[in-house]
C-alpha positions as CSV (number, residue, x, y, z in Angstrom):
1,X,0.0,0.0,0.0
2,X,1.5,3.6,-0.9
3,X,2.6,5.6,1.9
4,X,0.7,8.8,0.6
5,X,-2.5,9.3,2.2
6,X,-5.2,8.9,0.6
7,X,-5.8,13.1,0.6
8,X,-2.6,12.7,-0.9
9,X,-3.2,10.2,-3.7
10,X,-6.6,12.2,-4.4
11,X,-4.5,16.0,-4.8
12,X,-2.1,14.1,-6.8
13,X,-4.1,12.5,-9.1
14,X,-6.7,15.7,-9.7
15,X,-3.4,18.0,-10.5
16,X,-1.9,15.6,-12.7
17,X,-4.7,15.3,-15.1
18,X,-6.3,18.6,-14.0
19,X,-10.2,17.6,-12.7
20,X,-12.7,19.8,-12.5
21,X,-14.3,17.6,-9.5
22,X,-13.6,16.3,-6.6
23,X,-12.1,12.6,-6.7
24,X,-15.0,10.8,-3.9
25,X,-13.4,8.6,-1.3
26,X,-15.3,5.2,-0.6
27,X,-15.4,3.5,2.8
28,X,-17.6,0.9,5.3
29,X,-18.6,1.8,8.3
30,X,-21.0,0.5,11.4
31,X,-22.1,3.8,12.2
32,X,-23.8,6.5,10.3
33,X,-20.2,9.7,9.8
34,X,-20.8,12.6,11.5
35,X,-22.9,15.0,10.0
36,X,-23.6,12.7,7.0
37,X,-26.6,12.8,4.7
38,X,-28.6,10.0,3.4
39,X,-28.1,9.9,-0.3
40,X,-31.7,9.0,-0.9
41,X,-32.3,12.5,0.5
42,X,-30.2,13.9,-2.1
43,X,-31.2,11.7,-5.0
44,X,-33.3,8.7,-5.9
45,X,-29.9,7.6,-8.1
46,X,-27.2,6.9,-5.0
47,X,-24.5,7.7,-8.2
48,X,-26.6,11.1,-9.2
49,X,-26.0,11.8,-5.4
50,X,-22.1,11.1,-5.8
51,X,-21.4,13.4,-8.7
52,X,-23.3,16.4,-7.4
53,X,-21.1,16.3,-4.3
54,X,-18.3,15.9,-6.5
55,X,-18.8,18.9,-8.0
56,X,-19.9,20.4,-4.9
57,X,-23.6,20.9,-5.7
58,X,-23.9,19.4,-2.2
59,X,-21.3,18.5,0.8
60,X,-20.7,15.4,2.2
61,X,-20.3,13.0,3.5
62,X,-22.6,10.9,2.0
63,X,-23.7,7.6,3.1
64,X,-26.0,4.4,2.1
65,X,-27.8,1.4,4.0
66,X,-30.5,-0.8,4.2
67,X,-32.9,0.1,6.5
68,X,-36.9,-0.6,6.8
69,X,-38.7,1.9,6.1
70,X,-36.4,4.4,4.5
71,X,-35.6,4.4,0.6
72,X,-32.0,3.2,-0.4
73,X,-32.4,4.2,-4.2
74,X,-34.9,4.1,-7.3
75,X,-33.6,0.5,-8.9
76,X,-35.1,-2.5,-8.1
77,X,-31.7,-4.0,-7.4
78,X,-29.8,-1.0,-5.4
79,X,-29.3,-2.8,-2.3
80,X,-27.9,-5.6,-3.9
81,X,-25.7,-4.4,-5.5
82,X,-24.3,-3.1,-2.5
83,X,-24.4,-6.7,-0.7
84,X,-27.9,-5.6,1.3
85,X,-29.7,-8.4,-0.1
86,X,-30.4,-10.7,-2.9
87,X,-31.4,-9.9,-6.4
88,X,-35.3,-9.2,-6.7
89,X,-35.9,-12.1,-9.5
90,X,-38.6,-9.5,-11.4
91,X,-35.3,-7.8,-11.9
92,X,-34.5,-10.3,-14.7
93,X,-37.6,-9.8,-16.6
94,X,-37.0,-5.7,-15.9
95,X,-33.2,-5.9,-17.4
96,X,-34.8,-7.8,-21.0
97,X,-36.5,-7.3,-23.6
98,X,-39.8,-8.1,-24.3
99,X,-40.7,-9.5,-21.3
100,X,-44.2,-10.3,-20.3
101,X,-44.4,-11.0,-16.6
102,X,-43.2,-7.4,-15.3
103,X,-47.0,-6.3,-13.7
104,X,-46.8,-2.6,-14.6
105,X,-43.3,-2.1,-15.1
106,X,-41.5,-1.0,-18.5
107,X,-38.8,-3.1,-19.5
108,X,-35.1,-1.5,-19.6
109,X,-34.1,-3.4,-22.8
110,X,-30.8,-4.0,-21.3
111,X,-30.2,-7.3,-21.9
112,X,-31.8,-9.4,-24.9
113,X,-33.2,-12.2,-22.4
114,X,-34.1,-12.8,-19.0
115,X,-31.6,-16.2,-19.7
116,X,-28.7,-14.0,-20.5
117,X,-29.2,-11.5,-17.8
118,X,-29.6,-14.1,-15.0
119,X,-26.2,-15.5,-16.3
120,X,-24.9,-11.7,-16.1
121,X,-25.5,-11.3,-12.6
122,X,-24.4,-14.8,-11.7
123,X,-21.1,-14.1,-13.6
124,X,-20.5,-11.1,-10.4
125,X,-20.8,-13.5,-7.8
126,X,-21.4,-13.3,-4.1
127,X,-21.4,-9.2,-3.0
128,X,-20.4,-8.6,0.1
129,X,-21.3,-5.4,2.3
130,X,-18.4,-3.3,3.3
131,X,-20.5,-2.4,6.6
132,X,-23.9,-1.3,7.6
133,X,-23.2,2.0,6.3
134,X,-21.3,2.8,2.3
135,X,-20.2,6.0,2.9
136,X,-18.6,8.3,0.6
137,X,-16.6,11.9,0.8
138,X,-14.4,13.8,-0.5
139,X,-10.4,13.3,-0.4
140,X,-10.2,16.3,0.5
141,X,-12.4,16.1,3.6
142,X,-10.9,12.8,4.7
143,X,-9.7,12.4,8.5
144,X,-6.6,10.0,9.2
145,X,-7.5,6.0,10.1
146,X,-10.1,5.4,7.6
147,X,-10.7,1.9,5.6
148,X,-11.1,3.6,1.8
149,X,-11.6,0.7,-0.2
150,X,-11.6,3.3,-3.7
151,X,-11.8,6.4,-5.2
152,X,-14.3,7.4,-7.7
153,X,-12.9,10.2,-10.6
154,X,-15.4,12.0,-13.1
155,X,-13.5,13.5,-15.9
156,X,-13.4,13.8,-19.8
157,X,-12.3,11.8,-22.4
158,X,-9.2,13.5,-22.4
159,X,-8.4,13.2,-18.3
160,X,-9.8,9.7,-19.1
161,X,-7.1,8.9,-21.4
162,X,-4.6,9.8,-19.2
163,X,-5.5,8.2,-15.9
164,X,-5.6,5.0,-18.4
165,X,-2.1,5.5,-19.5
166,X,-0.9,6.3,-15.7
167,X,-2.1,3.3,-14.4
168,X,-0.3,1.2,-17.6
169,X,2.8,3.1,-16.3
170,X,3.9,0.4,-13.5
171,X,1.6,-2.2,-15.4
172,X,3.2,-5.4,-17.6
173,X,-0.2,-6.3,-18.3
174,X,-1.4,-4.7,-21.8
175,X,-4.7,-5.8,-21.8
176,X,-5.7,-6.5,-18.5
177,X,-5.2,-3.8,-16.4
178,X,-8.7,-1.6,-17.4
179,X,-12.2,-2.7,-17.4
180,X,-15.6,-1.4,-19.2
181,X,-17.6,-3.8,-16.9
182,X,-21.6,-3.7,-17.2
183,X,-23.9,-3.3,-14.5
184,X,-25.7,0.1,-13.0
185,X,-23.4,3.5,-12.6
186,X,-22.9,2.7,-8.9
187,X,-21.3,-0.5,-9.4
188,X,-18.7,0.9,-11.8
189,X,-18.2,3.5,-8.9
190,X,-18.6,1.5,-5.9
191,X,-19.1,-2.4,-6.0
192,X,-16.3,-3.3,-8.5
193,X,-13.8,-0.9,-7.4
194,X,-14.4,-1.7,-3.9
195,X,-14.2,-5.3,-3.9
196,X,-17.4,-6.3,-3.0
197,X,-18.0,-8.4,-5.9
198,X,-16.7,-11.8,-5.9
199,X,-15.4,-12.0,-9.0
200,X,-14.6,-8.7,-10.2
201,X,-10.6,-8.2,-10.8
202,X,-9.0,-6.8,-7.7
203,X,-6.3,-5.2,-9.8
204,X,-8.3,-3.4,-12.6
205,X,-9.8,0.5,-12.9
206,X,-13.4,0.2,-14.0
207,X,-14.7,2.9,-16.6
208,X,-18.2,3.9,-17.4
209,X,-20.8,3.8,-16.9
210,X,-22.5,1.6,-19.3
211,X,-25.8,2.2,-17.8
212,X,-28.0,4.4,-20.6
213,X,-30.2,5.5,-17.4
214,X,-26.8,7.9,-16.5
215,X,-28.0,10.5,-19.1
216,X,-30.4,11.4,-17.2
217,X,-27.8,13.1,-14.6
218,X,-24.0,12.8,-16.0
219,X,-23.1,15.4,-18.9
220,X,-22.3,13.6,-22.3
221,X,-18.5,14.5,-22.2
222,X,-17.8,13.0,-18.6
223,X,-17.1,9.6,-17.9
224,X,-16.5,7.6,-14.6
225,X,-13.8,5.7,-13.3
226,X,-13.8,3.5,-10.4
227,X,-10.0,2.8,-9.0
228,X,-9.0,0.2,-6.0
229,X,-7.6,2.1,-3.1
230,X,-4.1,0.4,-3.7
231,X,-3.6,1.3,-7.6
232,X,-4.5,4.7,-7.0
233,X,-1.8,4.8,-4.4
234,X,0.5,3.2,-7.1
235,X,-0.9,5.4,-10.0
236,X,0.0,8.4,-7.7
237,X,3.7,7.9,-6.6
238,X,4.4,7.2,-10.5
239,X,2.5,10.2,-11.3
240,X,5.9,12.1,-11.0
241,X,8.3,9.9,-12.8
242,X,5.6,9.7,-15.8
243,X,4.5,11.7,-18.8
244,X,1.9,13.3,-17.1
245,X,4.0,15.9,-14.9
């Protein structure tokens, strides 16, 4: 793990590819951060909420959990995705096209059969929870002694680009190394990077999102990038030695 911390590894990282945003910190916890806000509060998309205190629409921190009686997000299968429970089986028929057994609901056309979208989410295997709570701030705003598991970047194409060619910098892997995973914005941002999903690589960045829904809330020229706490450390201390400074 780098020695930076990970306020560090977030400065170093914005500067080098020169984000307009705030690179979001991702964490467990048991307990509910001080002065945190429910993201539901803030949006009915838990990655809608992330980006706008990114860009400081809002302040943080922000945190998620499954709780009776209180909304975690809009998607049928938000708390699964975050380890909170299992997959709502109507979500296969929701994901597909053409579907007949939905009782109201519009299909997503997402996947061309309730089959091949079963076999999608078994191919993520078991998610596990990072706590009670998913909470997420700022790099800035982080305090010494907490577990980040990753950060989350929103940049352009360009910034995009280059964070791709820092982290092939220490890489020997060509193809390997970067992902373009599917599965709903906040598992590009969260889940994958985070380690919660069984079989997601622990050593890739994750780009997206390849959700359609994220028009709704991300602008057309920014993308997402989901990076395990330990390669951002690594991406960081190369930062200097590399093209990009």
């Amino acid at each position: 793990m780098s020695e930076l911390t990970l306020a560090e590894i977030g400065r170093i990282l914005a500067d080098s590819v020169g984000l307009e945003t705030q690179i979001v910190c991702v964490s467990g916890s048991d307990r509910v951060p001080e002065s945190g806000v429910r993201a539901s509060a803030i949006s009915c998309c838990l990655a809608s909420a992330i980006y706008q205190m990114a860009t400081g629409i809002i302040s943080g921190p922000l945190y998620a959990g499954h709780e009776e009686n209180l909304p975690f997000c809009r998607c049928m299968g938000g708390p699964a995705w975050f380890g909170y429970s299992a997959f709502d089986p109507r979500l296969m028929s929701l994901l597909a096209s053409g579907s007949e057994d939905l009782k109201g609901l519009a299909p997503k056309h997402l996947k061309k059969s309730r089959e091949i979208a079963r076999d999608t989410i078994d191919s993520i295997g078991k998610i596990t929870p990072l706590g009670r709570y998913v909470v997420m701030r700022c790099c800035s705003d982080l305090q010494n002694g907490q577990n980040v598991r990753c950060i989350i970047c929103f940049a352009d194409g360009e910034q995009i680009r280059d964070l791709c060619a820092l982290a092939h910098f220490a890489s020997n892997d060509a193809f390997d190394a970067i992902s373009i995973p599917w599965g709903p914005s906040c598992a590009t941002m969260v889940t994958y990077p985070a380690g919660m999903a069984e079989n997601a690589p622990s050593d890739n960045l994750f780009i997206g999102p390849t959700d359609p829904s994220a028009r709704e809330w991300l602008p057309k020229e920014q993308m997402i990038m989901g990076i395990p706490a330990n390669i951002a450390g690594r991406m960081a201390e190369c930062a200097e030695r590399s093209f990009i400074i």
